[in-house]
C-alpha positions as CSV (number, residue, x, y, z in Angstrom):
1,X,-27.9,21.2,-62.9
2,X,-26.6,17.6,-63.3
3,X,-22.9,18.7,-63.6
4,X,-23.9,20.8,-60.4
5,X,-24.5,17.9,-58.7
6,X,-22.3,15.5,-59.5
7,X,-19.3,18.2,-58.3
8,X,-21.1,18.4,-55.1
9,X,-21.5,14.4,-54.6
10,X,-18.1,14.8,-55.3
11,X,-16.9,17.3,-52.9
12,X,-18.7,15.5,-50.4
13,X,-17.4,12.3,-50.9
14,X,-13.8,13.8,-51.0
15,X,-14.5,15.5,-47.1
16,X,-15.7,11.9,-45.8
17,X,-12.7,10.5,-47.1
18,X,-10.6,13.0,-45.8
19,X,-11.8,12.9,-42.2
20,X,-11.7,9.4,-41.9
21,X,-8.0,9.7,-42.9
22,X,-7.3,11.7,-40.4
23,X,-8.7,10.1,-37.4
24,X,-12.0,10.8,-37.8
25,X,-13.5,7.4,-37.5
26,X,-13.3,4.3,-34.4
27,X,-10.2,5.8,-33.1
28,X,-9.4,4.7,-29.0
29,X,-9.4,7.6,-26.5
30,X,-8.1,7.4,-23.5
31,X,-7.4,4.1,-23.4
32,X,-11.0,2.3,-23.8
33,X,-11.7,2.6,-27.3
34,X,-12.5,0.1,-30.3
35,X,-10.5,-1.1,-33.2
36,X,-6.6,-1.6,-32.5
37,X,-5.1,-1.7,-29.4
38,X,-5.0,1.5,-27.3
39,X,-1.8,3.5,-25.9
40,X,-3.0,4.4,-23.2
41,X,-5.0,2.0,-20.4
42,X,-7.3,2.8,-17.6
43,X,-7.1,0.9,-14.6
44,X,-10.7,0.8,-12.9
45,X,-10.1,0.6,-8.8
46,X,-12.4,1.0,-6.2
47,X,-13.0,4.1,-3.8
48,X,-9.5,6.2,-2.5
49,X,-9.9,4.5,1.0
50,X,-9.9,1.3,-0.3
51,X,-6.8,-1.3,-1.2
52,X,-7.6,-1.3,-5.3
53,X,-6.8,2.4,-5.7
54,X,-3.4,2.4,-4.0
55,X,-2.5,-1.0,-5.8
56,X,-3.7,0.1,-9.0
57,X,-1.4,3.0,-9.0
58,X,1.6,0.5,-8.3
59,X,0.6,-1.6,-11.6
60,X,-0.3,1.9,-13.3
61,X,3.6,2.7,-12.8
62,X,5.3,-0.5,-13.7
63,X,3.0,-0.6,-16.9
64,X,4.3,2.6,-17.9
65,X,7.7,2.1,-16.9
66,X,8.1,-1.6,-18.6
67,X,5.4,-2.3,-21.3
68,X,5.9,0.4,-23.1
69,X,2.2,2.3,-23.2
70,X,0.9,4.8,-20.7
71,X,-1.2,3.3,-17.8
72,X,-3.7,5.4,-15.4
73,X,-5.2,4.5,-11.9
74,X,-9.2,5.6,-12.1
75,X,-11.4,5.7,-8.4
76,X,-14.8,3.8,-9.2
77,X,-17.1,2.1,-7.4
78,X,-15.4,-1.5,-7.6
79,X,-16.5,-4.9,-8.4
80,X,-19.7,-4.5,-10.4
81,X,-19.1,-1.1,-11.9
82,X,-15.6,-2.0,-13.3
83,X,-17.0,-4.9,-15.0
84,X,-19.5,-2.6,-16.7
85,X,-16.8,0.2,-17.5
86,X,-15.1,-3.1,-19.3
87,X,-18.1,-3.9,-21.4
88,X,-18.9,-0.6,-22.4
89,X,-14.4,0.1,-22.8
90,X,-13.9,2.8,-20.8
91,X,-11.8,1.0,-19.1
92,X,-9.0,-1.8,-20.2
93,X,-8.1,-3.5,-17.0
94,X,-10.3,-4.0,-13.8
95,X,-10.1,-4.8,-9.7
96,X,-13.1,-7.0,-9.0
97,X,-13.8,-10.0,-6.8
98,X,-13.8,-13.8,-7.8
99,X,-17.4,-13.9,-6.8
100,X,-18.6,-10.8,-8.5
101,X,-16.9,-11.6,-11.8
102,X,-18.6,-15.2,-11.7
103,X,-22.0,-13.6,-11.9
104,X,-20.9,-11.7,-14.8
105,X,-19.9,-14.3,-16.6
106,X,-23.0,-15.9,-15.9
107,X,-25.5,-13.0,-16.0
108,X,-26.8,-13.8,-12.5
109,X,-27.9,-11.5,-9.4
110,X,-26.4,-7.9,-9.5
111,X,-26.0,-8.4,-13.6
112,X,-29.7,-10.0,-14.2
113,X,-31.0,-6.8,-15.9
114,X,-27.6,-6.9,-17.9
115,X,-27.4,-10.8,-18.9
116,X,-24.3,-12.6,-19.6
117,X,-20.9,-10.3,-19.9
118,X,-18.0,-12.0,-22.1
119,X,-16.2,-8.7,-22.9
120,X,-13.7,-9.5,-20.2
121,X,-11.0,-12.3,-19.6
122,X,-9.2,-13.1,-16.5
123,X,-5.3,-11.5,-15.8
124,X,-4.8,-13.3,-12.3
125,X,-6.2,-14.1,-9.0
126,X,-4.2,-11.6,-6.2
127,X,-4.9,-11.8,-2.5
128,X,-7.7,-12.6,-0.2
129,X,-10.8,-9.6,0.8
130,X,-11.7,-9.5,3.7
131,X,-15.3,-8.9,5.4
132,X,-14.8,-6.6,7.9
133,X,-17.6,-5.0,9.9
134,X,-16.8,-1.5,11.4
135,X,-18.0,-0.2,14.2
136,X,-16.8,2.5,16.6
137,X,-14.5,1.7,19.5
138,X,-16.9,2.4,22.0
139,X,-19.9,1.3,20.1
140,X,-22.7,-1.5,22.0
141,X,-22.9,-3.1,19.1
142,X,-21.1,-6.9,19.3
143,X,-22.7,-9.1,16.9
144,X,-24.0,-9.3,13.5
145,X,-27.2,-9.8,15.3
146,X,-26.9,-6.3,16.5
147,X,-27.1,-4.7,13.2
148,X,-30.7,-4.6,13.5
149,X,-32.6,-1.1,13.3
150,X,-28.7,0.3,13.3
151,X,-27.6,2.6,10.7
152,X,-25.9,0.5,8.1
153,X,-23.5,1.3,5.2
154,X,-22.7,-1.8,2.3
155,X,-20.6,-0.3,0.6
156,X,-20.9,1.6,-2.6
157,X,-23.8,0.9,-4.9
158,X,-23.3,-2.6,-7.0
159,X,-20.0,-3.1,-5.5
160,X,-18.7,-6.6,-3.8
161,X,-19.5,-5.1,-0.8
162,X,-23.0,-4.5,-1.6
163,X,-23.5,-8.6,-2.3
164,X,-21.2,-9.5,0.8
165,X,-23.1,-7.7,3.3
166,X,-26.9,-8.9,1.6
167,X,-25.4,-12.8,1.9
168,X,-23.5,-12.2,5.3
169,X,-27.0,-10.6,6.9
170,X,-28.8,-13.8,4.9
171,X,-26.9,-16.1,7.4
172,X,-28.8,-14.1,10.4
173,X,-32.4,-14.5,8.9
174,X,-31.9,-10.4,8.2
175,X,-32.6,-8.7,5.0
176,X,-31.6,-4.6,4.4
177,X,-34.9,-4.0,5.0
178,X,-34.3,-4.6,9.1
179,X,-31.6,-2.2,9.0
180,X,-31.7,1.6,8.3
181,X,-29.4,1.2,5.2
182,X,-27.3,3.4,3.4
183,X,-24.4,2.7,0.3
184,X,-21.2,4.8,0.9
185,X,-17.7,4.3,-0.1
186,X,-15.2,2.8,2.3
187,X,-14.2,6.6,3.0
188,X,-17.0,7.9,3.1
189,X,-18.3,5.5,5.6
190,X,-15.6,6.0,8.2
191,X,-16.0,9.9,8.6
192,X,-19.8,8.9,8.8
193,X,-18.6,7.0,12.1
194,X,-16.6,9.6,12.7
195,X,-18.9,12.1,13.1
196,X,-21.7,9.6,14.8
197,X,-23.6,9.5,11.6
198,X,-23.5,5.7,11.1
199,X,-23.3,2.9,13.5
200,X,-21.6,0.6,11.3
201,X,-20.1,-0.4,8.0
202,X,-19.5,-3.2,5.6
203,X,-15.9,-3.6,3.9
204,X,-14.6,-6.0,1.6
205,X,-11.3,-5.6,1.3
206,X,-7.2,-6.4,1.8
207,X,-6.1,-5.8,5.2
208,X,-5.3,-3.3,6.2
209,X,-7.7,-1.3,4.4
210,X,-6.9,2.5,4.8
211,X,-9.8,4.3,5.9
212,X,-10.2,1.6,8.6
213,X,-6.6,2.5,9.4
214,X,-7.2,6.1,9.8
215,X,-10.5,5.6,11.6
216,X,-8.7,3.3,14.2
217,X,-6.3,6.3,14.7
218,X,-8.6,9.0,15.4
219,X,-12.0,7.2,16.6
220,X,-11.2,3.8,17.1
221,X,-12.7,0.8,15.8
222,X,-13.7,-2.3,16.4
223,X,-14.5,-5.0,13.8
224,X,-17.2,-8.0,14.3
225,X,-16.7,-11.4,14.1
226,X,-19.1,-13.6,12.4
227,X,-19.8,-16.6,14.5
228,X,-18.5,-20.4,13.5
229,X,-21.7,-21.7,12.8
230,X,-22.7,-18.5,10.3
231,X,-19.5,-19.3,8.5
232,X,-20.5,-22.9,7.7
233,X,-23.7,-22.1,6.6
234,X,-22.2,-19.0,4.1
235,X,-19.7,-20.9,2.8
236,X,-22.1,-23.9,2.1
237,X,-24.1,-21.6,0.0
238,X,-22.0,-19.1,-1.5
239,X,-18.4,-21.6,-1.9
240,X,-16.3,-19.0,-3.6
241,X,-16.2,-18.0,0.6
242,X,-13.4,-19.2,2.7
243,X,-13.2,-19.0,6.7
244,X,-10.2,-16.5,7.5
245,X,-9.3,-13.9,10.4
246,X,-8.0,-10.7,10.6
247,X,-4.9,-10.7,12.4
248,X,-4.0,-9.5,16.2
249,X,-3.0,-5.7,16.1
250,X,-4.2,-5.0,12.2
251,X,-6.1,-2.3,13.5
252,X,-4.3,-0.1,16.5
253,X,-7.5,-0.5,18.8
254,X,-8.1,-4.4,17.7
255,X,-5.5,-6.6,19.7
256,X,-7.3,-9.4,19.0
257,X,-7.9,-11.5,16.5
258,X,-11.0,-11.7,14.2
259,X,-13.1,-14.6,13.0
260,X,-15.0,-13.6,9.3
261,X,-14.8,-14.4,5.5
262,X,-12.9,-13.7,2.5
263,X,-13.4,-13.6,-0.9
264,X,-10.5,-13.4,-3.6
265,X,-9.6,-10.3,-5.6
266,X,-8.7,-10.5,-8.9
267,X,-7.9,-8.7,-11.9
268,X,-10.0,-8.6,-15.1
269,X,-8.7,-7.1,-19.1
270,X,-10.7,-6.6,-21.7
271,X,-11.0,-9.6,-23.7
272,X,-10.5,-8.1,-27.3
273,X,-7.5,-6.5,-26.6
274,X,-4.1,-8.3,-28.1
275,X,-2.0,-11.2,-27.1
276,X,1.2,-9.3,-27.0
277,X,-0.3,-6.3,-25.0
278,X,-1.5,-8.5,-22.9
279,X,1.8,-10.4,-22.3
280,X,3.9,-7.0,-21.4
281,X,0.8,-5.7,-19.2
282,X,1.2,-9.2,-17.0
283,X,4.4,-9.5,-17.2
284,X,4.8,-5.8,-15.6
285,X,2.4,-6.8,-12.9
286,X,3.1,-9.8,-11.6
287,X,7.3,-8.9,-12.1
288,X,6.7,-6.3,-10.2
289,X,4.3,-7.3,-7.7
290,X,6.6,-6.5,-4.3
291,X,7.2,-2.8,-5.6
292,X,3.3,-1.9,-5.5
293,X,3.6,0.7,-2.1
294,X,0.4,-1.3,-0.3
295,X,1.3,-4.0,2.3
296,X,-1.1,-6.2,0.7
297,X,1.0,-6.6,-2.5
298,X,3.0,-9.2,-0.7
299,X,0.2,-12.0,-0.4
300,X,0.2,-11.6,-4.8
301,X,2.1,-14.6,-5.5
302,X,2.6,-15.9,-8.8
303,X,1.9,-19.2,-7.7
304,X,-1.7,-18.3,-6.7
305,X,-2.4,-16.5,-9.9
306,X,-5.4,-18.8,-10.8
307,X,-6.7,-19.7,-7.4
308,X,-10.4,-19.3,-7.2
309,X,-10.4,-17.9,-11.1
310,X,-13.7,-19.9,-12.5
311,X,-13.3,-17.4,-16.0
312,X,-11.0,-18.0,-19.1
313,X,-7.8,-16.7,-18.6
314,X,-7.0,-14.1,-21.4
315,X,-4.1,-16.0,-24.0
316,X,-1.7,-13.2,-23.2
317,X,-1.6,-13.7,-19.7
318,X,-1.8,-17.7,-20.1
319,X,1.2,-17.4,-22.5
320,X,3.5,-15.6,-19.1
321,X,2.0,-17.9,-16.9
322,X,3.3,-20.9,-19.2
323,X,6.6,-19.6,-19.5
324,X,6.7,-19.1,-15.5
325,X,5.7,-22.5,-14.9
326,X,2.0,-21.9,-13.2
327,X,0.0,-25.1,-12.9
């Protein structure tokens, strides 16, 4: 009976062995796994009618045509979400905003239930987002004011957008209680004004943003200004803001210029992954950066990498930026 046993122990011990040889252990699938670094990364966007997802494709290209590892573009929710799909690594590299990732970093507002998140390191700041509030062409509706008792969208849940629109309707004594609120993707949003389903939508992003685009085209739109005084009192507050306007003609039914906020997009990488991946992943990127198919890829300036980036930047970006120059 003991030598029984002690064969068995053995065998057993052998098979362990044996799978953990072979892969069986921590091994990294599809890009977002633990232990070394992965060959294959997952870019985490934002919704298909946003600016993130067409963007992200362009860096998914040039990462897999110059850093020598497979790169994929992945539609999420944005902001908030992305940072989560970094902490829990299934995904390596993230779209989020400047203010968004702050509160991460400092386990404030959206991330109170999850506390402090320091799984993620800063790859560069890229271009201003925009607030823009949609409404349709013919709509009644001409201030923020107005949004009162309308149908609402903010975006999808936990993104930016969601946080944007809260502190924007703050500024007009309103809460999402005084509106008849409801969280759909940029997309998603503009087939609901489309269709007369929603009076008006929240959108933080690079202009142009796509589904406003295409809902110009069919509907028409019109976007909201938020008044002078509003803007001082937002940006007083919240000071990762800045005042901005959406150009004359952005929008084929919007001739005129638009008064609103920005905040700044940037990109986030997992903080554990290596120096030297990190180094070919920026230097794709940022090389590469007029090549991305999205008009907005031309406001990512090198130059600008670390405007409004209050988070460590991660050592293998820093070491590109250093040999660039960037103050």
């Amino acid at each position: 009976m003991k030598k029984r046993h002690f064969l068995l122990s053995l065998t057993l011990l052998l098979s362990m062995s044996l799978i953990t040889a072979c892969g069986g252990g921590n091994s990294s699938q599809g890009g977002a796994g633990g232990g070394a670094d992965p060959s294959q990364l997952i870019i985490a966007t934002g919704g298909t009618g946003g600016t993130y997802f067409p963007l992200g494709g362009g860096m998914a290209d040039h990462i897999t045509k110059n850093a020598g590892l497979t790169a994929t573009a992945q539609a999420t929710g944005a902001s908030a979400e992305n940072i989560r799909l970094l902490r829990d690594k299934k995904a390596d590299i993230a779209f989020t905003q400047n203010d968004i990732a702050e509160y991460a970093s400092k386990g404030t507002n959206m991330f109170q239930q999850d506390g402090k998140i320091d799984s993620f390191q800063a790859l560069g700041a890229l271009y201003d987002e925009t607030i823009q509030i949609v409404v349709s062409a013919d709509s009644n509706i001409k201030s923020v004011g107005d949004l009162k008792d309308k149908r609402v969208s903010v975006g999808a849940p936990g993104s930016g957008t969601e946080v944007n629109a809260q502190q924007i309707l703050e500024a007009y004594g309103m809460t999402f209680e005084d509106t008849k609120l409801q969280r759909l993707s940029f997309a998603d949003s503009a087939k609901a004004i489309q269709d007369g389903q929603l009076d008006a939508a929240f959108q933080t992003a690079g202009t142009p943003t796509a589904a406003i685009t295409e809902l110009a085209a069919t509907t028409g739109v019109k976007i909201i200004p938020i008044d002078a005084d509003k803007i001082d009192a937002i940006i007083a507050k919240y000071p990762y803001y800045v005042k901005t306007n959406v150009p004359a003609n952005t929008y084929q039914t919007v001739p005129e210029e638009v008064t609103t906020v920005s905040v700044k997009s940037m990109l986030l990488i997992r903080s554990d992954l290596s120096e030297g991946l990190v180094y070919k992943v920026t230097k794709a990127i940022f090389e590469n950066s007029d090549k991305l198919g999205h008009a907005k890829a031309k406001e990512i300036k090198l130059e600008n990498v670390k405007n409004g980036v209050s988070i460590p930047v991660h050592p293998g970006a820093q070491k590109y930026f250093d040999e660039k120059g960037v103050k």
